[in-house]
C-alpha positions in Angstrom: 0.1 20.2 -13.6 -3.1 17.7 -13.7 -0.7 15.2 -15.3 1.6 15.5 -12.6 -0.9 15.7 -9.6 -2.8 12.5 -11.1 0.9 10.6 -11.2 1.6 11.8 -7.8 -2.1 10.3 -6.5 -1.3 7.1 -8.7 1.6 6.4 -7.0 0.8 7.3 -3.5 -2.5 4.9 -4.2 -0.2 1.7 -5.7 2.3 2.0 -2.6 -0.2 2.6 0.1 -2.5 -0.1 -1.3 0.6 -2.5 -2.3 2.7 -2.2 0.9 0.2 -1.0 3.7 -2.0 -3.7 3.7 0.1 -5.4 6.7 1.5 -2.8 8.6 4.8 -4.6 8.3 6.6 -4.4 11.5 10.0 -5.3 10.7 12.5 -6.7 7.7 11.8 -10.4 8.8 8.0 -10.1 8.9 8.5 -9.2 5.5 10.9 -12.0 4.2 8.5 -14.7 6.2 5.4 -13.3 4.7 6.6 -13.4 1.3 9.4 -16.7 1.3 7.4 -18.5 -0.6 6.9 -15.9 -3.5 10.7 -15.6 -3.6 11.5 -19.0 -3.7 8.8 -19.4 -6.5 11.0 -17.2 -8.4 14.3 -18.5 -7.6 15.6 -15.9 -5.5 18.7 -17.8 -2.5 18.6 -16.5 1.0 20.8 -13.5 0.4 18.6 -12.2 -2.4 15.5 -12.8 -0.4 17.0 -10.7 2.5 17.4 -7.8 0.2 14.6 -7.7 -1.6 12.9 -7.8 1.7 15.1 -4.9 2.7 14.3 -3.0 0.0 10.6 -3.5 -0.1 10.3 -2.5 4.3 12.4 0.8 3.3 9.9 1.5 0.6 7.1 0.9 2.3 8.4 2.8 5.3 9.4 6.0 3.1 6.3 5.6 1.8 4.3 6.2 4.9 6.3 8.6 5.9 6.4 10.8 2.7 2.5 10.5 2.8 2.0 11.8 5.9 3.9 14.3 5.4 3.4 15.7 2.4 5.4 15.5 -0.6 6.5 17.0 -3.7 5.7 15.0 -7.2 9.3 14.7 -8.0 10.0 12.8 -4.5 7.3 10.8 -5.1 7.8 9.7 -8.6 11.6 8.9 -7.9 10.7 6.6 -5.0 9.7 3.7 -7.6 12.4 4.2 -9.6 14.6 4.3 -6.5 13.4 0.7 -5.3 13.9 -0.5 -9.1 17.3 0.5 -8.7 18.1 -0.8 -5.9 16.8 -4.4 -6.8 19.1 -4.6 -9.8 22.0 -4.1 -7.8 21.5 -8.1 -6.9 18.5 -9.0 -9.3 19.4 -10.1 -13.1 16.5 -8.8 -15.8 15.5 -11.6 -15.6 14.8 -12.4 -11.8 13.6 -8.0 -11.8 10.7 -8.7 -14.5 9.1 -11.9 -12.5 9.5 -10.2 -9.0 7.6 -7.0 -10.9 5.2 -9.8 -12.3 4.4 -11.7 -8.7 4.3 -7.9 -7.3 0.8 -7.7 -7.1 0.5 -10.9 -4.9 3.2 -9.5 -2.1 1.8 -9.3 1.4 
């Protein structure tokens, strides 16, 4: 039960400090705040708008799953969710430098 409360914390820490720190307001705040890292990784326009897609939804699940309370499993599944949802239009490839200039997303 420790393990799993300690995951759950983890987590909730890495998304609220990883997607919080702007208060994004909308989808294209996101794509113009981050362009740059995209392009640095060769991602076109298309795959920049979903990436940016996916990352507002996580965000905004997020939020919402931490003020509300949560159980571990939800919160453990919504990584894994947002990595699944990036390899509908990512390669490997493009997926492990996106996870690699994760740290630097604003």
């Amino acid at each position: 039960m420790k393990k799993i409360f300690l995951s759950l914390f983890l987590f909730l820490f890495f998304v609220n400090s990883s997607y919080s720190i702007n208060d994004y307001k909308s989808i294209e705040e996101v794509k113009a705040l981050n362009y740059e890292l995209f392009e640095e990784i060769g991602l076109d326009e298309n795959k920049i708008n979903y990436v940016s897609r996916v990352i507002y939804s996580t965000y905004k699940k997020a939020n919402y799953m931490a003020s509300n309370g949560v159980s571990p499993q939800k919160a453990l599944t919504l990584d894994k969710e947002a990595e699944e949802m990036l390899l509908r239009v990512l390669t490997q490839a493009e997926l492990k430098s996106f996870n690699s200039i994760k740290h630097k997303l604003k």
